[in-house]
C-alpha positions in Angstrom: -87.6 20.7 -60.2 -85.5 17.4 -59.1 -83.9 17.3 -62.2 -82.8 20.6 -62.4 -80.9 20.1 -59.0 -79.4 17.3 -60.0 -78.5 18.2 -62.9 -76.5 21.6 -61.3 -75.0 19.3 -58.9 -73.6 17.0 -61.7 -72.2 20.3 -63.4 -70.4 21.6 -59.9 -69.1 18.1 -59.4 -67.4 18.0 -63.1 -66.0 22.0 -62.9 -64.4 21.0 -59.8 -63.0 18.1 -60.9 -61.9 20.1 -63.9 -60.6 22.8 -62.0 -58.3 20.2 -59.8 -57.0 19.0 -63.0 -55.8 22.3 -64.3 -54.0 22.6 -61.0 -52.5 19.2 -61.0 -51.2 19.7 -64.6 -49.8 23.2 -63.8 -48.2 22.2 -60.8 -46.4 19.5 -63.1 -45.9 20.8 -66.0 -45.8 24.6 -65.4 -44.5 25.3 -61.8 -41.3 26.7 -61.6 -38.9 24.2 -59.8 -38.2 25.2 -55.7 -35.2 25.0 -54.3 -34.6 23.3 -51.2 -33.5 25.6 -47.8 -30.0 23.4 -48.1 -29.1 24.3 -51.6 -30.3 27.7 -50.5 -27.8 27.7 -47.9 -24.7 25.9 -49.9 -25.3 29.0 -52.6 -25.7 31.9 -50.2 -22.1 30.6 -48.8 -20.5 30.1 -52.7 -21.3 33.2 -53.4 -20.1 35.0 -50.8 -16.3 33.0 -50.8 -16.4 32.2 -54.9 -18.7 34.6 -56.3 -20.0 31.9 -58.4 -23.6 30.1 -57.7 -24.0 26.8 -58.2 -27.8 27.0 -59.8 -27.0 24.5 -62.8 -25.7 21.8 -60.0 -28.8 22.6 -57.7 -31.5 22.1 -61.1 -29.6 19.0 -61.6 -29.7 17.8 -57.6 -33.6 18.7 -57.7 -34.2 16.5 -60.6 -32.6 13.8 -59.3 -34.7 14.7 -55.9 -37.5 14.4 -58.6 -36.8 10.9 -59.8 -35.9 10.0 -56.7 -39.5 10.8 -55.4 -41.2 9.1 -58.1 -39.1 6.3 -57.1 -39.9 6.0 -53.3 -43.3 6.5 -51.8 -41.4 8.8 -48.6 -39.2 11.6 -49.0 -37.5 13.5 -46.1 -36.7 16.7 -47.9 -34.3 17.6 -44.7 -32.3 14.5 -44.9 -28.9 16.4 -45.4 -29.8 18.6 -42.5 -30.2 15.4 -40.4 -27.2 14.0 -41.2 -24.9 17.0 -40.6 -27.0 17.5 -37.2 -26.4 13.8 -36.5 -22.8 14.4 -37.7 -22.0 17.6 -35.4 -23.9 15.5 -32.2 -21.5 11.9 -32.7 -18.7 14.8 -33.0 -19.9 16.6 -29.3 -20.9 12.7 -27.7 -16.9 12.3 -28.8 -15.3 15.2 -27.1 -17.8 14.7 -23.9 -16.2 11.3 -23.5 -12.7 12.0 -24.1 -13.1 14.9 -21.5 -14.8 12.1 -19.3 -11.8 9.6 -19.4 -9.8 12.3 -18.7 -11.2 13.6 -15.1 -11.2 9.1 -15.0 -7.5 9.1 -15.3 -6.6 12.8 -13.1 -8.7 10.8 -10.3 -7.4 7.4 -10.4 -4.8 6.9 -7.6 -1.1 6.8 -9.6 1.2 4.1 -9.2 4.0 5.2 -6.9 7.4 4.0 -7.2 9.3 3.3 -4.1 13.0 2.5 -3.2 13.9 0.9 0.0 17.7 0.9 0.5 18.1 -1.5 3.1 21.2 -0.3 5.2 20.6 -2.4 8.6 19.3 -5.9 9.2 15.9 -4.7 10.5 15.1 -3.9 6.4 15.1 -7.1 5.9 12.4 -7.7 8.8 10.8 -4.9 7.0 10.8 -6.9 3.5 10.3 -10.1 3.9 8.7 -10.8 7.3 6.1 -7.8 7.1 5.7 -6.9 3.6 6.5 -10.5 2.4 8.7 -9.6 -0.7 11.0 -12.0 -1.7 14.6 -11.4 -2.6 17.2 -12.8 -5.8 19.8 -14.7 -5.3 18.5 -16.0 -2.0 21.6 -17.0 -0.6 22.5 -14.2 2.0 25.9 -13.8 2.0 25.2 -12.7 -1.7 26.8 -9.0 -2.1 23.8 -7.8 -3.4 20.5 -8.8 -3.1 17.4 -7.2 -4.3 13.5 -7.8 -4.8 10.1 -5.8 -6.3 6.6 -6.2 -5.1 3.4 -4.5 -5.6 1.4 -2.9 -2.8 -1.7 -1.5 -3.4 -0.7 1.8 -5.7 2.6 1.5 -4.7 5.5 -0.1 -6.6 8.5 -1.7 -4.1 11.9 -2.2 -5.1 14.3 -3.2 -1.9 18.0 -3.5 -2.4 20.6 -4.9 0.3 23.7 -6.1 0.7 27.2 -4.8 0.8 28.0 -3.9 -2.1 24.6 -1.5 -2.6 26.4 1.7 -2.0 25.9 5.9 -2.4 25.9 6.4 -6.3 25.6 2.5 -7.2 21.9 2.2 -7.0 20.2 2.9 -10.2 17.2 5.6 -9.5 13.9 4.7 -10.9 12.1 6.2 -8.0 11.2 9.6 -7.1 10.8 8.3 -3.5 13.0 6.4 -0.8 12.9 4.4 2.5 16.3 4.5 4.1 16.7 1.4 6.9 19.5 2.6 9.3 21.0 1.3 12.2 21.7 4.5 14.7 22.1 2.3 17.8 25.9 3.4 18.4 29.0 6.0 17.0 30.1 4.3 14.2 26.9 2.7 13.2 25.2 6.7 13.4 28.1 7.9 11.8 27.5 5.0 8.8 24.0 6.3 8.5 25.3 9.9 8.3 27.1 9.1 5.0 23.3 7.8 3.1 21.3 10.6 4.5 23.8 13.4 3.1 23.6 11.3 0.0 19.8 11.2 -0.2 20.1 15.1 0.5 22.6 15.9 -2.6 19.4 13.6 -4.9 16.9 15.9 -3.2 18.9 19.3 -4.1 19.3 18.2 -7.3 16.0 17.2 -7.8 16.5 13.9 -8.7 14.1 12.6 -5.3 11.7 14.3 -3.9 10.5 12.3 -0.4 12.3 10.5 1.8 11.3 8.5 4.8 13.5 6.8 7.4 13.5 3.1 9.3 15.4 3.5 12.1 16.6 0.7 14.5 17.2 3.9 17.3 19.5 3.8 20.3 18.0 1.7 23.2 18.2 4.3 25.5 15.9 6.8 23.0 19.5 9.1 22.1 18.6 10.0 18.9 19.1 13.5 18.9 22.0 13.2 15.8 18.8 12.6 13.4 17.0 15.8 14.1 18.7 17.9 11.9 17.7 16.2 9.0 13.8 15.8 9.9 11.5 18.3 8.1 9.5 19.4 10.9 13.5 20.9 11.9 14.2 22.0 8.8 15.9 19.1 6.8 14.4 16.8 3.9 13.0 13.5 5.8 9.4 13.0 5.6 9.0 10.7 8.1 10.2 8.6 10.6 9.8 5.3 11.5 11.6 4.7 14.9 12.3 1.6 17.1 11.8 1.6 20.7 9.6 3.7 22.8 10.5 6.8 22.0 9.0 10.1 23.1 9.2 11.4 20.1 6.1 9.4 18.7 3.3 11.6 17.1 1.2 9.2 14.6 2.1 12.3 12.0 5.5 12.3 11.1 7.1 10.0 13.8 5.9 6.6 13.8 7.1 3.5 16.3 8.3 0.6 14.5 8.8 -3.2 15.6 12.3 -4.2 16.3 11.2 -7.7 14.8 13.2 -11.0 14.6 16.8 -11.1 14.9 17.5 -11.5 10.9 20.9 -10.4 11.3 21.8 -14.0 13.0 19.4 -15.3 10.3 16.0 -15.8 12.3 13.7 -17.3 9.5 10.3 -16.5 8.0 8.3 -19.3 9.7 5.0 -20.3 7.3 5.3 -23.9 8.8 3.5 -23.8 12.4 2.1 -27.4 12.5 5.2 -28.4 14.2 4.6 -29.0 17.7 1.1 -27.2 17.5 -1.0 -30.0 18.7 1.4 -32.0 20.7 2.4 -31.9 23.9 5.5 -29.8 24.5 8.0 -30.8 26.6 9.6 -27.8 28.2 7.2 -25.3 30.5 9.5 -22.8 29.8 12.4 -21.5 27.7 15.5 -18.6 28.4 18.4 -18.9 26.1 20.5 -15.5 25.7 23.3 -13.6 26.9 23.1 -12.6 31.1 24.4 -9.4 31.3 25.6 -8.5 35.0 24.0 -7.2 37.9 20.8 -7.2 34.9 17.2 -8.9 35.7 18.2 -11.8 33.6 20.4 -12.3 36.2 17.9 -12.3 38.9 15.6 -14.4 36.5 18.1 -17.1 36.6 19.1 -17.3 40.3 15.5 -16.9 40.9 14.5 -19.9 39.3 17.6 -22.0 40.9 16.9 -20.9 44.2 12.7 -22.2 44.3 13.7 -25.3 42.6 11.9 -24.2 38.9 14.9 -24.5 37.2 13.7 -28.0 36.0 10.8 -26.6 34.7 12.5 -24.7 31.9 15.0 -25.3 29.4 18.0 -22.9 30.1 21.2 -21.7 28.6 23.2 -18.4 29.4 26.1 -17.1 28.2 28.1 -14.0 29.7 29.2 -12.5 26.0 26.4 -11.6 23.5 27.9 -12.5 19.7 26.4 -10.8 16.9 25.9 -14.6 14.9 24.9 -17.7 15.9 26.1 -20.9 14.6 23.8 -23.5 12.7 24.0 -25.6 15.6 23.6 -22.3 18.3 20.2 -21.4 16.0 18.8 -25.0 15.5 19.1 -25.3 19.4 17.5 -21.9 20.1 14.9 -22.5 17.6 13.8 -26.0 19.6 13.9 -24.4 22.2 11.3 -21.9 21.4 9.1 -24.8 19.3 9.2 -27.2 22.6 8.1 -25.0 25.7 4.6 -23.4 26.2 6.3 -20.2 27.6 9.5 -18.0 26.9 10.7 -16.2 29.4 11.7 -12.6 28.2 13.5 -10.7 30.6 14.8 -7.1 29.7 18.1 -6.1 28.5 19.6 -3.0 27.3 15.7 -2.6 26.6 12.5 -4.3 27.3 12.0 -4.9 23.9 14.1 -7.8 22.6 13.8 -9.7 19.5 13.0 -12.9 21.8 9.3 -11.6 22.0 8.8 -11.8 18.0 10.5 -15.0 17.9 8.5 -16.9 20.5 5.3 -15.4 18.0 6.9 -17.4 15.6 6.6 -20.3 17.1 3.5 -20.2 19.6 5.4 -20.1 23.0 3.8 -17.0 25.0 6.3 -14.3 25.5 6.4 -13.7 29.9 7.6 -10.4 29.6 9.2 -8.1 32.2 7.2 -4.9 32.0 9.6 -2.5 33.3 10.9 0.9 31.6 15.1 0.7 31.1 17.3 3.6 32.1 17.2 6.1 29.1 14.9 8.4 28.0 12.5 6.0 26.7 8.9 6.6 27.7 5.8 7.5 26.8 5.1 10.0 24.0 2.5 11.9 23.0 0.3 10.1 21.5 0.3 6.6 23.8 0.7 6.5 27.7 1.4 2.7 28.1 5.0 2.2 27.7 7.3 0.1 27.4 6.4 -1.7 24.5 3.4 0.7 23.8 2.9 -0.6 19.8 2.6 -4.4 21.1 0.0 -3.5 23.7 -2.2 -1.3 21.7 -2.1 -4.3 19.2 -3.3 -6.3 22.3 -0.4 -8.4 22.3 -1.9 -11.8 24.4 1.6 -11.8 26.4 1.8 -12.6 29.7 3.3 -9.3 31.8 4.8 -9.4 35.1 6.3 -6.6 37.1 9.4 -8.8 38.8 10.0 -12.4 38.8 8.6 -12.8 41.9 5.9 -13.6 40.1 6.7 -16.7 38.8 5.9 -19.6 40.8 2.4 -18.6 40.7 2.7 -18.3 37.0 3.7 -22.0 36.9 1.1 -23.4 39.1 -1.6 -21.7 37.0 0.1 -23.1 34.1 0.1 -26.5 35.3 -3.6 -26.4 35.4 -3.9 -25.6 31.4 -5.0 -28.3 29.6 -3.5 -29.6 26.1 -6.9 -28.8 24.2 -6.8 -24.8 25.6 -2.6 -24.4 25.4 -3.2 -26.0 21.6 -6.2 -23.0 21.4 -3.7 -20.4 23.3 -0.9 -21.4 20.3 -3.2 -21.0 17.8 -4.3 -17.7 18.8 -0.8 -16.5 19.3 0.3 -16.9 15.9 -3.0 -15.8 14.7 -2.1 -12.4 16.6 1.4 -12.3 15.0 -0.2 -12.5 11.4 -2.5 -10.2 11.8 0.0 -7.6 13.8 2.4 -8.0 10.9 -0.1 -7.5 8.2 -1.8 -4.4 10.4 1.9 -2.7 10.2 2.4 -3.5 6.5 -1.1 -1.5 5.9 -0.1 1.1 8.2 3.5 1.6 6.7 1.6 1.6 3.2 -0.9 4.0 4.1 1.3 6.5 5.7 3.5 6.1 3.1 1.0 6.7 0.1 -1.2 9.6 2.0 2.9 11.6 2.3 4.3 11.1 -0.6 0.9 10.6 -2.9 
């Protein structure tokens, strides 16, 4: 009985190795040959466009598919498909990232090219003491003197000088900073002439902003410029506007720094080590013109008549002159470097290029805080005039109210010791850095959030 079970296993074991031969050899040799779901696809689509299949290619393709197999132990019999997937995906990663640097670039803050015509000496406070550009040929009688400098996004080009005229400038700008002098008749109607010319570039399309550095009138009269403001239905943009005028809105009407007197050639001074740590000789400084029946008339008999004359190194003259002489400027200059205060009494208007100059040099500005007849004043966005833009800096000036003053100005002083007047020097012309580069930032920002 065992035998006879083995022996019928033994003969199931050889059928069904027999019967997985015959399948082997007629998958082989007898089969018909398949054709893959690409060839399928490429003859559907001959076909239909050529009417012609391309059966003979595919037998040949398979057998090489064939050899192929025997060849290699692994066979991906999608492979094409993966590769034209693979293809079309490289193709979409492509266009994502093109489309990506483009929304880049669209958000990217554009370089803008500014023109500054400089058409009154404050420009070239504008240039080269606050935005520290440097002008070619250097000399300054030169009839035409120009400079470039990158701020930021923004691209400067200044021009000055007498021979840079309406319809001389080359324009490679789309926008334009006119510096004007409107202080008196002839100089407003000067001005007059560049703002109809920057009017004709705007109607023909040829600029498109415009924005205005004016030195104004020091009693505030600049009513002649409204017509051309935007807000009254002209083309300027903005306005940048000396003095305290009521005007001032932080929107469109900005107040601007009257600055150092570069029109008698006040320098850029970078060198302050002079007379920094040494005692100065001179308490106090007043060199200027003494208009009559003015404060700086008072100032003066003041200091003869309580004996503090000695104290301070003096000089008046009854005329002003628009230039000094070398020898006028180096004097003024010591005078400024060698006293620990300069006396600033008003003129035409409190504000006076003496203030910036003393900065210069570390000699604290005394300033007489008193409004001038006009219509200057407070505007509506500051309530602390005169000289509203210095004190919301926190100018460390020393302000009086009349000269009166004085003498108890001087004995404090006398009790200042070298070590906190060298401190007090350094901190002024800390101040005046850091005012200048504040305004630079400012006249940027405003200029790039208009125009931009």
């Amino acid at each position: 009985m065992m035998r006879l079970n083995r022996r019928r296993i033994c003969c199931f074991v050889i059928f069904i190795y027999c019967l997985f031969s015959f399948y082997a050899s007629y998958n082989v040799f007898f089969k018909p040959k398949s054709v893959s779901r690409l060839h399928r696809v490429v003859n559907r689509k001959d076909k239909n466009s050529n009417g012609i299949t391309l059966s003979l290619k595919l037998e040949e393709q398979q057998g090489d598919f064939q050899s192929s197999k025997s060849e290699k132990e692994e066979w991906n019999p999608w492979e094409e498909e993966d590769k034209i997937e693979k293809k079309v995906l490289e193709q979409k990663r492509e266009r994502n990232l093109n489309v990506f640097k483009k929304l880049v670039a669209l958000n990217e803050p554009r370089e803008l090219k500014v023109h500054i015509w400089g058409k009154a000496a404050i420009g070239l406070y504008l240039w080269q003491h606050v935005l520290e550009g440097s002008l070619e040929p250097t000399d300054p009688s030169a009839q035409w003197r120009e400079g470039t400098l990158h701020a930021g996004s923004i691209l400067f080009s200044f021009f000055t000088g007498p021979a840079v005229a309406p319809g001389h400038i080359s324009l490679s700008a789309d926008c334009v900073v006119l510096v004007l002098n409107g202080r008196e008749e002839g100089k407003v109607a000067y001005a007059t002439k560049w703002l109809q010319y920057a009017e004709t570039l705007i109607q023909t399309q040829k600029l498109h902003h415009v924005a205005v550095v004016l030195l104004g009138s020091e009693q505030c009269d600049n009513e002649w410029i409204q017509p051309y403001l935007r807000r009254q239905g002209g083309f300027v943009d903005l306005l940048f506007l000396v003095y305290d005028s009521a005007w001032v809105n932080e929107e469109d009407i900005f107040q601007w720094p009257l600055g150092v007197a570069t029109y008698r050639g006040f320098p850029v001074v970078k060198d302050t080590s002079l007379m920094l740590h040494s005692p100065r000789p001179h308490m106090c400084n007043f060199l200027g013109t003494v208009y009559k029946d003015s404060s700086r008339e008072t100032l003066l008999e003041f200091l003869k008549q309580n004996g503090l004359e000695k104290l301070c190194l003096t000089a008046a003259r009854k005329t002003w002159i628009p230039q000094e002489s070398s020898e006028s400027m180096k004097n003024y200059q010591e005078a400024l470097l060698q006293s620990d205060l300069t006396l600033c009494p008003v003129g035409v208007n409190t504000e006076c290029y003496r203030i910036y100059e003393a900065c210069s040099y570390g000699s604290v500005p005394v300033v007489e805080d008193v409004l001038t007849p006009g219509n200057c004043g407070n505007s509506s966005s500051s309530y602390s005039a005169p000289l509203q833009l210095l004190k919301s800096m926190g100018a460390p000036f020393i302000f009086v109210k009349n000269w009166k003053e004085l003498p108890a100005i001087f004995e404090k002083e006398k009790l200042v010791s070298l070590e906190e007047k060298v401190q007090r020097r350094k901190n002024l012309i800390d101040w005046y850095k850091q005012f200048k580069t504040q305004m630079k930032e400012n006249f940027i920002n405003i200029l790039r959030n208009s125009f931009i």
